[in-house]
N, C-alpha and C positions, 0 to 999 in steps of 0.2 A: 148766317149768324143770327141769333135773337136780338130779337128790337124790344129795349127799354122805354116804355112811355108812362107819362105821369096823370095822375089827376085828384081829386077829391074822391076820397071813399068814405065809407061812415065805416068809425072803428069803436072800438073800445072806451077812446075818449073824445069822440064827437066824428064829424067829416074834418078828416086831414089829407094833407097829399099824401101820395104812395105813389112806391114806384114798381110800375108792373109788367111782369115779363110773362110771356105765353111759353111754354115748353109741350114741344110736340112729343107725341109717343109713350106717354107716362100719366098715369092715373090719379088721384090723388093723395091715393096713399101711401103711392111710393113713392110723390113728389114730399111728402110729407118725413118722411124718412132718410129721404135725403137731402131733405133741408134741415136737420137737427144735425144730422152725421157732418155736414162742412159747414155749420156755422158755430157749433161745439166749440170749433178753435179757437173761439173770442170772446166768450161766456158761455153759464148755465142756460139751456133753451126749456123754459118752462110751459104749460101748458093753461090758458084760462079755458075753464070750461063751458061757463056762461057765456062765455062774447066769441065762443071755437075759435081761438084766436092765441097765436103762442108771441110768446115775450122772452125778451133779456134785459133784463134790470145794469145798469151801466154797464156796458157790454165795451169791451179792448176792442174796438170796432178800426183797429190802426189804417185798415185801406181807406176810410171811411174821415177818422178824426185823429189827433194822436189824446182827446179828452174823451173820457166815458160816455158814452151814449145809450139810451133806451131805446130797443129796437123789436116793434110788432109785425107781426104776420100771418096772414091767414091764404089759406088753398083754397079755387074755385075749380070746378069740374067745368071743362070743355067737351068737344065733340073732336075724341082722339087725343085730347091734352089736357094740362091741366094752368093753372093758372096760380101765381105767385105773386100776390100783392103784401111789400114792406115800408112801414113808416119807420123812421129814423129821426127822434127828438136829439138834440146835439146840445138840448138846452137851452141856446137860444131860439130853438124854436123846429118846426117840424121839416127836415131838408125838401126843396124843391129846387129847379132850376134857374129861376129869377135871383130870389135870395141867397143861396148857399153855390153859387154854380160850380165851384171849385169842390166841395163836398158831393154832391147831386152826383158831378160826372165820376166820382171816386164809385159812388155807391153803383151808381147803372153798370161802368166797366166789371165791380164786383158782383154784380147779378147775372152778368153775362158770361163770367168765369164760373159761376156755379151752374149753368144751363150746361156751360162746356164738361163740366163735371157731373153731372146728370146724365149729359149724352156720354160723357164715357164708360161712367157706370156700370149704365144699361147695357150695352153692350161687350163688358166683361162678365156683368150678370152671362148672357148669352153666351157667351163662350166660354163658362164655367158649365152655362145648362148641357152644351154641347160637349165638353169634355166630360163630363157625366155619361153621356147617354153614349161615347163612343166606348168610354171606359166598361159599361154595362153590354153593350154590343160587343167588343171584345172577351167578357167574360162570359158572355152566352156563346161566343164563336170558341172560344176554348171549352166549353162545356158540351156543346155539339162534338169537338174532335174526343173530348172522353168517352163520351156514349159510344163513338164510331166504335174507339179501340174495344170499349166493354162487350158491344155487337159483337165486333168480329172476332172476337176469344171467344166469347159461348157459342157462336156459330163452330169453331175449332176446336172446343170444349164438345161440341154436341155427335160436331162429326167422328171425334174420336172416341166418342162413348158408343157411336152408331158401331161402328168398326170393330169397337168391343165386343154388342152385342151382336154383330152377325156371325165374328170370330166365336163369340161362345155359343150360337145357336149351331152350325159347324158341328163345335164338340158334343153339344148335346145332341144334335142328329145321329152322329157316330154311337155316342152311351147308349142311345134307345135302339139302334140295330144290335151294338152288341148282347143288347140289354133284353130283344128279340130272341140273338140266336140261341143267347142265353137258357133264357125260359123255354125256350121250344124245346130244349137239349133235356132241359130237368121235366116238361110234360112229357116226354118219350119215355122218360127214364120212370116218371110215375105209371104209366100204361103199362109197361111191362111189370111193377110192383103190382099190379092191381090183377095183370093177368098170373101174375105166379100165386095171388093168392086165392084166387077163383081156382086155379088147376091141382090148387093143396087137396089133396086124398082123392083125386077125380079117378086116378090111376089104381086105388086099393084093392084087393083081391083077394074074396070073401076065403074061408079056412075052410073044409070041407070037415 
């Protein structure tokens, strides 16, 4: 489980306590995003841009106080994590453990409910990534069995075209022999025209 610990930071409005929590496996941007998305629930999460430092102006902070509270926060980039430093003004003054110990421990229990929320997250993130990618595998895998079926029709589209054409090479073997005996029959038949016209008058017999 994440260990909450305190100390003096320099913030926004000088060095005050904060309380800070290391969160492993998350970056800071997405630490960053998921600290807006689960503290939303208790106010506006606003953004300073000068001091990179986010606020909530009297924030429903109820785990925390059941009176409005002002609550800053800034992300530090670790080696593999990221880092989550929150001051909490309650009015009378900036929560720590000495003074506030009843607030303090409300707040750290609620910093470690959001680490728990982070690691859950991340982890749905992940098996969203993964239901993605099996859903896209699955779709490529149905996509592979169309091609198969597309293959093997034009492979039996192809074979029966072959089948066609050997069937019709067949007939047209036949047409060209008839088509042979054919012509041979009408050149015989021309030879004999040719010779009966040559032998016209060869026969004549002069008149005395």
């Amino acid at each position: 489980m994440a260990q909450v610990d305190e100390q003096e930071n320099s913030m926004s409005l000088g060095n005050k306590n904060a309380l800070i929590i290391d969160v492993q496996n998350v970056d800071t941007k997405q630490l960053e995003s998921y600290f807006k998305e689960y503290f939303k629930e208790w106010g506006k999460v606003k953004y300073n841009r000068k001091a990179s430092e986010y606020y909530m102006n009297e924030a429903k902070l109820k785990p925390v106080s059941s009176e409005k509270v002002n609550l800053y926060a800034k992300v530090e980039e670790l080696n593999k994590a990221s880092r989550l430093l929150v001051w909490i003004d309650n009015g009378d003054g900036f929560v720590n453990s000495e003074d506030f110990e009843k607030e303090y421990d409300a707040a750290a229990e609620m910093l470690v409910d959001f680490s728990i929320f982070v690691e859950k997250s991340l982890v749905e993130d992940e098996l969203k990534e993964a239901e993605k990618n099996l859903g896209k595998m699955e779709r490529d895998a149905k996509q592979l069995e169309k091609d198969n079926e597309k293959y093997k029709k034009a492979i039996e589209d192809a074979r029966q075209k072959i089948q066609e054409m050997e069937e019709a090479i067949i007939d047209n073997e036949k047409a060209q022999d008839d088509k042979s005996a054919e012509l041979k029959i009408h050149q015989e038949a021309l030879e004999e025209i040719r010779e009966r016209l040559n032998n016209v008058g060869k026969n004549k017999k002069l008149k005395m």
